[in-house]
N, CA, C and O atoms as a GROMACS GRO file, in nm:
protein
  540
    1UNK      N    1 -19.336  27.506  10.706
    1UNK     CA    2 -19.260  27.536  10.825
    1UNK      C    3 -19.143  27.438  10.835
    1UNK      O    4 -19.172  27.322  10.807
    2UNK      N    5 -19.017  27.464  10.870
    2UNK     CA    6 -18.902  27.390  10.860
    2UNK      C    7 -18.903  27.316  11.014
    2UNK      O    8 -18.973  27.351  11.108
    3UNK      N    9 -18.815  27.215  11.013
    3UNK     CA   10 -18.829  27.184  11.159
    3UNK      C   11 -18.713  27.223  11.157
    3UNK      O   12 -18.649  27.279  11.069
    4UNK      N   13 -18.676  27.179  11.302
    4UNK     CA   14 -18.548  27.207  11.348
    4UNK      C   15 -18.503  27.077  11.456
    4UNK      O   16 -18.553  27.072  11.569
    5UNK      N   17 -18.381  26.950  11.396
    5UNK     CA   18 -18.371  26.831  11.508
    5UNK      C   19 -18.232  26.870  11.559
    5UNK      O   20 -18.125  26.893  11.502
    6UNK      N   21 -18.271  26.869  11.691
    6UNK     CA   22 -18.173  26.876  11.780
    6UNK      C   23 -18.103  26.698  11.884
    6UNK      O   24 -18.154  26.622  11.967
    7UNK      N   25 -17.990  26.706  11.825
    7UNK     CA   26 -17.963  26.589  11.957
    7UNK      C   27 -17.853  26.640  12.027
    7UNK      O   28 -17.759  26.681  11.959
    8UNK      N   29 -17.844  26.645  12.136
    8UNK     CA   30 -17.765  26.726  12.244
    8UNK      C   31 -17.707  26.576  12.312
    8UNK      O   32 -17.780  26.486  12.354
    9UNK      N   33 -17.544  26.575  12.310
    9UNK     CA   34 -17.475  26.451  12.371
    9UNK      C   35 -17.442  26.562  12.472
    9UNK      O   36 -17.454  26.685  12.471
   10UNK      N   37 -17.389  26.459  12.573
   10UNK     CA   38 -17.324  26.553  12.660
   10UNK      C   39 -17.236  26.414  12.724
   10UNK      O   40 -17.282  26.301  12.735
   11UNK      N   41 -17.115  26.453  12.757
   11UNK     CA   42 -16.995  26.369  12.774
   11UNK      C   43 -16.961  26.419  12.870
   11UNK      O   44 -16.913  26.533  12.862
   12UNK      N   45 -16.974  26.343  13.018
   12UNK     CA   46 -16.932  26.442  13.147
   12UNK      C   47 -16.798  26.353  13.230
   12UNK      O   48 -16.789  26.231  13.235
   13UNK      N   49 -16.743  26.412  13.265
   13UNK     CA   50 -16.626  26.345  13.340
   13UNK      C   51 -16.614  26.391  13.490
   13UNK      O   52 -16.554  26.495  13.518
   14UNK      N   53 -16.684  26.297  13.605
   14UNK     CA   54 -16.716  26.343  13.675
   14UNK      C   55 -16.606  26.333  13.816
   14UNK      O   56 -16.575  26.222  13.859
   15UNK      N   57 -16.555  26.451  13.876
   15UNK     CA   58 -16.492  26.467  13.964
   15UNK      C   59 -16.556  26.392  14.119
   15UNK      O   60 -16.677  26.390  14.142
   16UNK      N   61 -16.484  26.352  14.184
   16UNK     CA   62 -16.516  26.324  14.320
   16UNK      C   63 -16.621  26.216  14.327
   16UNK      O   64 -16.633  26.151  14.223
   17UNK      N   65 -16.717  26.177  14.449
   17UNK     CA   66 -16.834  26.130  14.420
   17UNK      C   67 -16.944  26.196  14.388
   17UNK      O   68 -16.928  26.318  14.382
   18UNK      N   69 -17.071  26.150  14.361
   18UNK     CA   70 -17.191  26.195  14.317
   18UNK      C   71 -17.312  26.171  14.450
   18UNK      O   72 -17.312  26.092  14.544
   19UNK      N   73 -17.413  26.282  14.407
   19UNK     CA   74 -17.537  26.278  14.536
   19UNK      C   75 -17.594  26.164  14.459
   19UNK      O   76 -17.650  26.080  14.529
   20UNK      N   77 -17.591  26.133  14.274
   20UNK     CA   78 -17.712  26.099  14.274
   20UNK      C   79 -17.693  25.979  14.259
   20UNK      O   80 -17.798  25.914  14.269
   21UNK      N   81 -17.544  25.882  14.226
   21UNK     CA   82 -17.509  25.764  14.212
   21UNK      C   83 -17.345  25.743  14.246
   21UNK      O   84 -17.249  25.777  14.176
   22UNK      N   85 -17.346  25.686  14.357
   22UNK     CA   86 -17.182  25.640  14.417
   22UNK      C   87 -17.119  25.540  14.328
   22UNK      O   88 -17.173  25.439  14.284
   23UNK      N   89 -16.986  25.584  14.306
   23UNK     CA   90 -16.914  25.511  14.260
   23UNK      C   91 -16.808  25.502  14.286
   23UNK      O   92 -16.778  25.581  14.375
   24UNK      N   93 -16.712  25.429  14.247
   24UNK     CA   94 -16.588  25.384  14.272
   24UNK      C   95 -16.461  25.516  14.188
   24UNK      O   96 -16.415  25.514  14.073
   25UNK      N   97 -16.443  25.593  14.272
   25UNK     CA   98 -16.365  25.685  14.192
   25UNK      C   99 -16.194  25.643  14.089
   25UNK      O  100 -16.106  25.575  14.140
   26UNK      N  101 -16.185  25.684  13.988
   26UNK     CA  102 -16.055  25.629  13.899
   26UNK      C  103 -16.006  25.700  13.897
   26UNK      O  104 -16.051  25.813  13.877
   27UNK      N  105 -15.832  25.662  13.926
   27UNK     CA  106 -15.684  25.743  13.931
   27UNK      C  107 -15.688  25.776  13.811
   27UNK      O  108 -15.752  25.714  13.726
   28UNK      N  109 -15.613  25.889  13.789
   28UNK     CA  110 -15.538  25.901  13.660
   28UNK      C  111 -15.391  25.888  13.677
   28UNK      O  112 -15.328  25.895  13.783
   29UNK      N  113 -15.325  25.860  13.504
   29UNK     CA  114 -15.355  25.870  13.391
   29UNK      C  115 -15.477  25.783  13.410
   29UNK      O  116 -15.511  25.728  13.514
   30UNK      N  117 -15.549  25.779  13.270
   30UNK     CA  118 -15.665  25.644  13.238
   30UNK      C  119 -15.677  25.672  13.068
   30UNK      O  120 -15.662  25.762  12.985
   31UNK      N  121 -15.710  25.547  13.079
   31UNK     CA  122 -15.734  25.516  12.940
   31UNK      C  123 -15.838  25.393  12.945
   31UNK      O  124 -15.856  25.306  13.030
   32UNK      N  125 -15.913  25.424  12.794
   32UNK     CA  126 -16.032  25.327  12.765
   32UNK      C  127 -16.054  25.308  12.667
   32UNK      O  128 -16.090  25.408  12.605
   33UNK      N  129 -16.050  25.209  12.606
   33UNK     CA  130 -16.087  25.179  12.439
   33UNK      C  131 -16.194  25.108  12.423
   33UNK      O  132 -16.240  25.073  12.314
   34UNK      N  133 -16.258  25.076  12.574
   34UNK     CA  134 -16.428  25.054  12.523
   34UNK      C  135 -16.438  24.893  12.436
   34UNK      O  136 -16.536  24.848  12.375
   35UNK      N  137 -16.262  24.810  12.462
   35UNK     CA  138 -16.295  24.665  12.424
   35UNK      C  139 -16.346  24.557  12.493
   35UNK      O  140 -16.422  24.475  12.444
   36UNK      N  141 -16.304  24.556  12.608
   36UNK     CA  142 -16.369  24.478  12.717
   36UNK      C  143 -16.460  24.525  12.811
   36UNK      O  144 -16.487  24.645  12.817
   37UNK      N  145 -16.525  24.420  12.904
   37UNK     CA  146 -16.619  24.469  13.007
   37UNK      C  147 -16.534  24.535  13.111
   37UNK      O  148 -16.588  24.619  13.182
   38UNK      N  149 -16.397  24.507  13.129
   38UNK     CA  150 -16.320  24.577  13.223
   38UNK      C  151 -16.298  24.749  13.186
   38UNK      O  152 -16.274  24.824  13.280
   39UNK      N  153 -16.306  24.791  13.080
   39UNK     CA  154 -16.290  24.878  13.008
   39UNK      C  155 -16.461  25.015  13.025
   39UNK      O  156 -16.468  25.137  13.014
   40UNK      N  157 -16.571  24.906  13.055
   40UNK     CA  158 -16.696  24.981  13.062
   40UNK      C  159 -16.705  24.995  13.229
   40UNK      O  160 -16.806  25.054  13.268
   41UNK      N  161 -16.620  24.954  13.325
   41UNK     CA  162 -16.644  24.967  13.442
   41UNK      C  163 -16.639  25.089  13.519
   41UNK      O  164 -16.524  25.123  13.550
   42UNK      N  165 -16.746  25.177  13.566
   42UNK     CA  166 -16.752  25.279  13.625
   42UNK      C  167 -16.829  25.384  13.528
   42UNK      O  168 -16.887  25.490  13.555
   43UNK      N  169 -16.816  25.341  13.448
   43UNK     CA  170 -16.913  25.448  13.303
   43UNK      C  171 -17.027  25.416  13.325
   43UNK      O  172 -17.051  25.298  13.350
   44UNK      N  173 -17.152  25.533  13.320
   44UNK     CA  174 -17.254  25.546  13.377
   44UNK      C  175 -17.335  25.551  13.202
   44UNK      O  176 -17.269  25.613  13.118
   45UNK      N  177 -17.422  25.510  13.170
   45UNK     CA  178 -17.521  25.576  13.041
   45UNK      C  179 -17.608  25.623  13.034
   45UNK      O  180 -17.708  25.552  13.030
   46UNK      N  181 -17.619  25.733  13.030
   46UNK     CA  182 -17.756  25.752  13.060
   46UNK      C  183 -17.861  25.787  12.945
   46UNK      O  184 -17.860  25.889  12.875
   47UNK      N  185 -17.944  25.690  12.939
   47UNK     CA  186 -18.013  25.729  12.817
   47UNK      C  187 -18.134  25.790  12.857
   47UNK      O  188 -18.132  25.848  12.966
   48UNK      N  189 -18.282  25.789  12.766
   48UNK     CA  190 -18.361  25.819  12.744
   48UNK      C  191 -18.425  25.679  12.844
   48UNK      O  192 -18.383  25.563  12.838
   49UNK      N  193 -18.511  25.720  12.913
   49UNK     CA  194 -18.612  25.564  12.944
   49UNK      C  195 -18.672  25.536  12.885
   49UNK      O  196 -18.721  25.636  12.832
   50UNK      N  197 -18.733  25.405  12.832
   50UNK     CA  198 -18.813  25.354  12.784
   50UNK      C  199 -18.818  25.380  12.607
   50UNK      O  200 -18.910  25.384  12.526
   51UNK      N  201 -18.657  25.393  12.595
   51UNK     CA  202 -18.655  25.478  12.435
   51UNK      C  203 -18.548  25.380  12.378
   51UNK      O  204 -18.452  25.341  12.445
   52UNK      N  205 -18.580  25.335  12.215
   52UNK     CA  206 -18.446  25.256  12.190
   52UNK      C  207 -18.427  25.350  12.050
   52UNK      O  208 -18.438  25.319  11.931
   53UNK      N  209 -18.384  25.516  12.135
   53UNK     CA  210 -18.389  25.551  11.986
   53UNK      C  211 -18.240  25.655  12.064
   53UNK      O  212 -18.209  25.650  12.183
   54UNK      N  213 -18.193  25.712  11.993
   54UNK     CA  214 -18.070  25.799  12.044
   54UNK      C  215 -18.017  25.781  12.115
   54UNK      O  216 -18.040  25.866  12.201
   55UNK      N  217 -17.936  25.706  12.152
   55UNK     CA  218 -17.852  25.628  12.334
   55UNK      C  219 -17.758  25.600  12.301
   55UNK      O  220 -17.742  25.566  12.184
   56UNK      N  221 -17.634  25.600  12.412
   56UNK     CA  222 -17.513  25.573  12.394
   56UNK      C  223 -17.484  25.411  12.409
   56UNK      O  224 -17.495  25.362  12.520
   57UNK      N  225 -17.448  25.334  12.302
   57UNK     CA  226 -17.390  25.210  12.338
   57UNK      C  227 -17.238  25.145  12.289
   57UNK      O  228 -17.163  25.193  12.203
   58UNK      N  229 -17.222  25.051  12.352
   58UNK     CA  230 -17.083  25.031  12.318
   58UNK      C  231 -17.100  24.920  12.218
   58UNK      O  232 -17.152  24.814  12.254
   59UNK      N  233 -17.049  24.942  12.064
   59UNK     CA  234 -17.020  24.820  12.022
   59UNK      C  235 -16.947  24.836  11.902
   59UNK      O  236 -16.868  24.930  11.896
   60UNK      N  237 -16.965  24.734  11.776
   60UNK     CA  238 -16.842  24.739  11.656
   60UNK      C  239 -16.905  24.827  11.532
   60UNK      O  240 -16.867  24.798  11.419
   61UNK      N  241 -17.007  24.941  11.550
   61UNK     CA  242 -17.059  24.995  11.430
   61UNK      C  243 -16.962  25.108  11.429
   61UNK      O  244 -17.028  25.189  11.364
   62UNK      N  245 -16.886  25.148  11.448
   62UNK     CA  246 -16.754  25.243  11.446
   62UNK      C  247 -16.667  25.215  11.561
   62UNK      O  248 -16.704  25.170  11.670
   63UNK      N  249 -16.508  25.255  11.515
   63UNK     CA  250 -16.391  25.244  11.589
   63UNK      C  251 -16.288  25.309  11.522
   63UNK      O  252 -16.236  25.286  11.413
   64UNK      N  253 -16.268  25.397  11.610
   64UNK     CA  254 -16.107  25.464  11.634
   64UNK      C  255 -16.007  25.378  11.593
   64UNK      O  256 -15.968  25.374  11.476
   65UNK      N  257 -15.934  25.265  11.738
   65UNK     CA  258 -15.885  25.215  11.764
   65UNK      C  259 -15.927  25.101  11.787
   65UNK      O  260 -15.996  25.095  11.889
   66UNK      N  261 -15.907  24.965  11.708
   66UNK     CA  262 -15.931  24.836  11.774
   66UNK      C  263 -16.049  24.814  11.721
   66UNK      O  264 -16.059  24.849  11.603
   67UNK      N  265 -16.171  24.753  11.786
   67UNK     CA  266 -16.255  24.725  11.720
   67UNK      C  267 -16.417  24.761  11.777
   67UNK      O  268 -16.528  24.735  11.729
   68UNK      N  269 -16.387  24.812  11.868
   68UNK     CA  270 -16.509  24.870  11.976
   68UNK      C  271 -16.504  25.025  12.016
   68UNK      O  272 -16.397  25.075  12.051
   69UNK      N  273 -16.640  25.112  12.008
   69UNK     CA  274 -16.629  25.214  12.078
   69UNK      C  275 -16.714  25.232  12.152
   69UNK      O  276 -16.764  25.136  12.210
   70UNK      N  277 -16.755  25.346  12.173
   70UNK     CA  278 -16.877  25.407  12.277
   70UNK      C  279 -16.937  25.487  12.165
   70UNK      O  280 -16.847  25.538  12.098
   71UNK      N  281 -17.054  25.516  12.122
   71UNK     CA  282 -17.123  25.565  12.016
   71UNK      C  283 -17.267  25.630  12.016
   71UNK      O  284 -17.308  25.609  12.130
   72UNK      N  285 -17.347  25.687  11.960
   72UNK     CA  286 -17.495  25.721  11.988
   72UNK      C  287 -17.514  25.642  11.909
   72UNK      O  288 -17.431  25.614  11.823
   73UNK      N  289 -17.667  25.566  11.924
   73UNK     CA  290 -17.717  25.451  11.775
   73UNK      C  291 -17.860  25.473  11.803
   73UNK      O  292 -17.915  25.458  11.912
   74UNK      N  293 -17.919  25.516  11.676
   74UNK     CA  294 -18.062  25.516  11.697
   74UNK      C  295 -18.123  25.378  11.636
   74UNK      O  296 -18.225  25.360  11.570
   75UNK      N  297 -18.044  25.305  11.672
   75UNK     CA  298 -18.120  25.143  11.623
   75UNK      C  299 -18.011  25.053  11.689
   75UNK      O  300 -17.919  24.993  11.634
   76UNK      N  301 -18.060  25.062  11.881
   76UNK     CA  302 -17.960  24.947  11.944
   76UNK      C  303 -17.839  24.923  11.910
   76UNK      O  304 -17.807  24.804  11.919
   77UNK      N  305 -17.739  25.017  11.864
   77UNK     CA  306 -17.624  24.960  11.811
   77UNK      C  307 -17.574  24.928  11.703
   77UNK      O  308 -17.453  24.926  11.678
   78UNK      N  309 -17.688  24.894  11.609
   78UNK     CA  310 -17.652  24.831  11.478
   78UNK      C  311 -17.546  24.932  11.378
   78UNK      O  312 -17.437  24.906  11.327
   79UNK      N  313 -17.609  25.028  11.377
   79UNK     CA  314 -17.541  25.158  11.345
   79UNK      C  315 -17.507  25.283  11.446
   79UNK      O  316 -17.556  25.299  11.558
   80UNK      N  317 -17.404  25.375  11.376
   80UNK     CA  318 -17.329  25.442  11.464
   80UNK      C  319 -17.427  25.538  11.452
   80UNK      O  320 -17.484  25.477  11.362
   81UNK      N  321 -17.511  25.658  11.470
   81UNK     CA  322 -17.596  25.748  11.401
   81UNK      C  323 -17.701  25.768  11.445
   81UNK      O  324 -17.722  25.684  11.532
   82UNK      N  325 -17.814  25.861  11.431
   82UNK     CA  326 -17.927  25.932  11.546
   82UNK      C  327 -18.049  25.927  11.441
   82UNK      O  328 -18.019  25.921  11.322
   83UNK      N  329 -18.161  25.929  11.472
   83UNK     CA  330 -18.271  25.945  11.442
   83UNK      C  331 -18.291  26.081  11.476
   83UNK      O  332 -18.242  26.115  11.584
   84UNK      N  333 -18.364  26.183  11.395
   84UNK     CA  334 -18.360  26.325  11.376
   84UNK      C  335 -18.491  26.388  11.509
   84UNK      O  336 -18.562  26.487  11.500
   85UNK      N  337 -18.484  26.302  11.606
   85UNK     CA  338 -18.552  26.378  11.711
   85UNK      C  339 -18.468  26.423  11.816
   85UNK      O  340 -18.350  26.389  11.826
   86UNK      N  341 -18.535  26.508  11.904
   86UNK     CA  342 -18.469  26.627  12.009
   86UNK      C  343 -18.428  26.510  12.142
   86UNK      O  344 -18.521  26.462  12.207
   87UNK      N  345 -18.296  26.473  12.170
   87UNK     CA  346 -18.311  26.387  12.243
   87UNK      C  347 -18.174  26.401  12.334
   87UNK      O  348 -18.067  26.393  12.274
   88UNK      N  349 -18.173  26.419  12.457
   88UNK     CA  350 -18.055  26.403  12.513
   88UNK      C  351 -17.957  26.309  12.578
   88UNK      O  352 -18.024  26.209  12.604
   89UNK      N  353 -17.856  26.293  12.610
   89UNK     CA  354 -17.831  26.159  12.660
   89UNK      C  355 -17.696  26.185  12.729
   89UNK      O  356 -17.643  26.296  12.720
   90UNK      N  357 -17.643  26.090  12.793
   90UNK     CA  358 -17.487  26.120  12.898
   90UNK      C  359 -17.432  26.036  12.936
   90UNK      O  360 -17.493  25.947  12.994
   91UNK      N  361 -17.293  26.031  12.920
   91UNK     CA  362 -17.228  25.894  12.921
   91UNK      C  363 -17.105  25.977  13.014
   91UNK      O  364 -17.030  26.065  12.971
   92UNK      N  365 -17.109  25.931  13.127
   92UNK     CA  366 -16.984  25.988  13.237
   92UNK      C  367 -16.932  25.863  13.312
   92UNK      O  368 -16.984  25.752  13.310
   93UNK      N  369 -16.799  25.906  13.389
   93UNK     CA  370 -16.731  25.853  13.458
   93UNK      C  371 -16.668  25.947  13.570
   93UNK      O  372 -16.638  26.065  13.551
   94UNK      N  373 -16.652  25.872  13.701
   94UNK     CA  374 -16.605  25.949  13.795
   94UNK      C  375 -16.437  25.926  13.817
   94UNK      O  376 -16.383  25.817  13.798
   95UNK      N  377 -16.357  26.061  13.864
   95UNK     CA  378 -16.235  26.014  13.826
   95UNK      C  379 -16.213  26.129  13.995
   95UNK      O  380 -16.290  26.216  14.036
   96UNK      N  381 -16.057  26.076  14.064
   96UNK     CA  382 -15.997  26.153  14.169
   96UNK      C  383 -15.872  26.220  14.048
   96UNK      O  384 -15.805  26.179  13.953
   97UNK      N  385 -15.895  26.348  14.124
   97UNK     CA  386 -15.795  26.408  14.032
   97UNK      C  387 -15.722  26.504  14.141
   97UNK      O  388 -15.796  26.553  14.227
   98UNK      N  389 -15.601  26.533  14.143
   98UNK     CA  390 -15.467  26.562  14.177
   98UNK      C  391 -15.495  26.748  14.192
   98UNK      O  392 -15.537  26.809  14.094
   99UNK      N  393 -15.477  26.795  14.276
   99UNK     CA  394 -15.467  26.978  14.234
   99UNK      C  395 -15.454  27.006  14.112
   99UNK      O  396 -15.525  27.085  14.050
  100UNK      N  397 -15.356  26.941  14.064
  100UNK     CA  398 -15.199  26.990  13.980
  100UNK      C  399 -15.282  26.937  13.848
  100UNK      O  400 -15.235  26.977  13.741
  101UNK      N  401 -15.383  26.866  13.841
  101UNK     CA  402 -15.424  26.848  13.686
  101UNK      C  403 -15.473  26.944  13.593
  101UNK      O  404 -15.538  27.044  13.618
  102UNK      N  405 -15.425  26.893  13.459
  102UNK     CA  406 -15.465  27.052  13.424
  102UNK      C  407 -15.548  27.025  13.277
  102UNK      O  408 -15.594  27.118  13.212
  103UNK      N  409 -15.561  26.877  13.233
  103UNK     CA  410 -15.592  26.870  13.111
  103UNK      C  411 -15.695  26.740  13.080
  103UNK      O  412 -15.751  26.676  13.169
  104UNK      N  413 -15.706  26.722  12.971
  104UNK     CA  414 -15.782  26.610  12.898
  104UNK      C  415 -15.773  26.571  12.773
  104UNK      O  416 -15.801  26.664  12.698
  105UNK      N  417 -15.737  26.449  12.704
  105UNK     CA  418 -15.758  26.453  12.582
  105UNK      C  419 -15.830  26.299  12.502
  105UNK      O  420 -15.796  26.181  12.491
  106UNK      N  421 -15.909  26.359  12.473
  106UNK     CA  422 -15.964  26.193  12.384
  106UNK      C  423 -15.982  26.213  12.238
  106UNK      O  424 -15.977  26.318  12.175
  107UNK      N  425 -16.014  26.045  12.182
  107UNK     CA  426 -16.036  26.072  12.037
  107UNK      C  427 -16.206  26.042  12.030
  107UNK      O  428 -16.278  25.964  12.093
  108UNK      N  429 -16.238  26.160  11.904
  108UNK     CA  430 -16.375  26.156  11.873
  108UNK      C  431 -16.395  26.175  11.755
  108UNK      O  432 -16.326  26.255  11.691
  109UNK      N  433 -16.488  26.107  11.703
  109UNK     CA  434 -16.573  26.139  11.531
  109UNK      C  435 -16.710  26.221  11.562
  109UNK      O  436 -16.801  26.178  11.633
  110UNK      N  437 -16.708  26.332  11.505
  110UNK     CA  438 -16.857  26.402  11.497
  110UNK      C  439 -16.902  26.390  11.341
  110UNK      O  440 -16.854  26.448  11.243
  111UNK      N  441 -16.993  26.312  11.347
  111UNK     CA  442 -17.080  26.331  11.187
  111UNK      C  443 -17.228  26.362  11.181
  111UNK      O  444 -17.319  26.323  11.109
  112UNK      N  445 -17.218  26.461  11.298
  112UNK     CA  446 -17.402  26.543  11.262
  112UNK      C  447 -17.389  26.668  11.212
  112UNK      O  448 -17.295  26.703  11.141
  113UNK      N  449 -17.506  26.756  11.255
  113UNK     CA  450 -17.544  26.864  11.187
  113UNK      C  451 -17.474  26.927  11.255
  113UNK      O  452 -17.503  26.918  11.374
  114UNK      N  453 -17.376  27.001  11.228
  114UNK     CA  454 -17.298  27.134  11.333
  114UNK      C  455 -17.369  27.271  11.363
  114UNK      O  456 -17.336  27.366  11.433
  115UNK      N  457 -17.486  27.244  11.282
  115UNK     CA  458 -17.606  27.370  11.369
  115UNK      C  459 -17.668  27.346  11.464
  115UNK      O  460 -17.701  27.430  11.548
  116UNK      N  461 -17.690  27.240  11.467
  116UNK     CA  462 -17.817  27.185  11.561
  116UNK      C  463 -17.718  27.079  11.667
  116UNK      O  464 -17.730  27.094  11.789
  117UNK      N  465 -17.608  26.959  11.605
  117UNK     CA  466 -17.582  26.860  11.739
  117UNK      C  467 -17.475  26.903  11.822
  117UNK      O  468 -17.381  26.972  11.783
  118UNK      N  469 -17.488  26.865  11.923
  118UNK     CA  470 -17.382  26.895  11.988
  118UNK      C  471 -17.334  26.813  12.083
  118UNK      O  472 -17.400  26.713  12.112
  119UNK      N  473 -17.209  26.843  12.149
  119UNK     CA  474 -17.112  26.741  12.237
  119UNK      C  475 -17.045  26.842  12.346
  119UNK      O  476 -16.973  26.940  12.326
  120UNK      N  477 -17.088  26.792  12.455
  120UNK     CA  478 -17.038  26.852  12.568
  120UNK      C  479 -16.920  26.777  12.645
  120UNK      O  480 -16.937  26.661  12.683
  121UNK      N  481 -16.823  26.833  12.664
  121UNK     CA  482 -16.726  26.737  12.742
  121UNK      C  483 -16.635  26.856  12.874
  121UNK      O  484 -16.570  26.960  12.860
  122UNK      N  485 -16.669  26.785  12.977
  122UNK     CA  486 -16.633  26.914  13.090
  122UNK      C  487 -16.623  26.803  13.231
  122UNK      O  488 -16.674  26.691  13.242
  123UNK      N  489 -16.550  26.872  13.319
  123UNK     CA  490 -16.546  26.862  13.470
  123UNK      C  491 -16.650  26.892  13.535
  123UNK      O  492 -16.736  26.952  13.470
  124UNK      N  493 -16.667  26.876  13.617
  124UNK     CA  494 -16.807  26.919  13.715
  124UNK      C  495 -16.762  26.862  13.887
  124UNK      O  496 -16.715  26.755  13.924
  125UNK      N  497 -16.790  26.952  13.942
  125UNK     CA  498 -16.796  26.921  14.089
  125UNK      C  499 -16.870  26.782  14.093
  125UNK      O  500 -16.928  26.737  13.994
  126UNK      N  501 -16.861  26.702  14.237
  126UNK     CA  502 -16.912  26.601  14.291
  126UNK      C  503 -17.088  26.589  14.318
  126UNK      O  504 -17.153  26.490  14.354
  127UNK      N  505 -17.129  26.713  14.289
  127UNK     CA  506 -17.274  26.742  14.362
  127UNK      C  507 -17.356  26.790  14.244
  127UNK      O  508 -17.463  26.850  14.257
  128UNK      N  509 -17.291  26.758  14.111
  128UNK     CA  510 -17.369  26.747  13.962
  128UNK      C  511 -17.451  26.629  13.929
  128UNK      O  512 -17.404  26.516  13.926
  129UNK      N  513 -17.533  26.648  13.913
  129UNK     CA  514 -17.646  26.581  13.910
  129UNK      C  515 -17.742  26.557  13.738
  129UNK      O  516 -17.833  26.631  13.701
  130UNK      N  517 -17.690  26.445  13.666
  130UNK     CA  518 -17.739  26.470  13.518
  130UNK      C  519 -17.918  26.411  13.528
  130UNK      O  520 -17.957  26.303  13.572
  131UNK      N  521 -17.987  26.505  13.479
  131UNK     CA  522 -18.062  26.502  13.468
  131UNK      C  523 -18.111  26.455  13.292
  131UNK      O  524 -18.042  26.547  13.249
  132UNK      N  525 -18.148  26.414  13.210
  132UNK     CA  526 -18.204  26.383  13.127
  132UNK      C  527 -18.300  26.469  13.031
  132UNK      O  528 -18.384  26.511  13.110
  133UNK      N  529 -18.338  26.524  12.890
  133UNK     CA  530 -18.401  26.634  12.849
  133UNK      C  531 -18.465  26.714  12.914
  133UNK      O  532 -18.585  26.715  12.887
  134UNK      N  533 -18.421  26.803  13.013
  134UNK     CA  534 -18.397  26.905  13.054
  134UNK      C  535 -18.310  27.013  13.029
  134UNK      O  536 -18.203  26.996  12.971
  135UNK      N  537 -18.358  27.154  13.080
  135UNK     CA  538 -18.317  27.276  12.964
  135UNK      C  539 -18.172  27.318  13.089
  135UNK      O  540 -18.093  27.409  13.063
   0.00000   0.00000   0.00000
């Protein structure tokens, strides 16, 4: 019997405030390169509890730009990369945004399975609520 590993990222950019955690909402333009602690301020992670296996962390096992990113690591960081279990996870920020906005753009590396991983990146009302491996 074959398995089948799924890791589901999901990258949320969250409009307005939240029911389930208040924060300090960010103007745009914005930008983040994920080098300093000023840079991680207002970014939420949400991993797995009690799991040091598939989670988003920030550090120097891959980079775009500079020398730091935001990454999944199924070994604390050391490496950029997932351990082949079903695992979800969410790394958002809350932002005030203008009527008139109309776009988004960031830089990303995908190096999983394009059957099975995936990356979600979207808007969401104020009253979205991330829940954790759930369907």
């Amino acid at each position: 019997m074959k398995k089948i590993f799924n890791i589901s990222i999901l990258f949320i950019l969250l409009l307005y405030s939240t029911v389930c955690k208040a924060q300090t909402l960010t103007p745009l333009p914005y930008f983040c390169g994920f080098e300093t602690e000023e840079d991680m301020d207002g970014w939420i992670l949400k991993n797995v509890e009690n799991s040091n296996t598939n989670k988003w962390v920030v550090g120097n096992a891959t980079a775009f730009k500079g020398e730091k990113s935001l990454y999944i690591s199924g070994d604390n960081g050391i490496t950029a990369g997932y351990n082949n279990i079903s695992t979800g996870v969410a790394a958002y920020k809350e932002f005030s945004l203008e009527a008139d906005f109309s776009y988004i753009a960031f830089d990303w590396k995908g190096l999983g399975d394009r059957r099975y991983d995936k990356l979600y990146v979207c808007w969401v009302v104020s009253i979205f609520c991330i829940r954790m491996n759930e369907p």
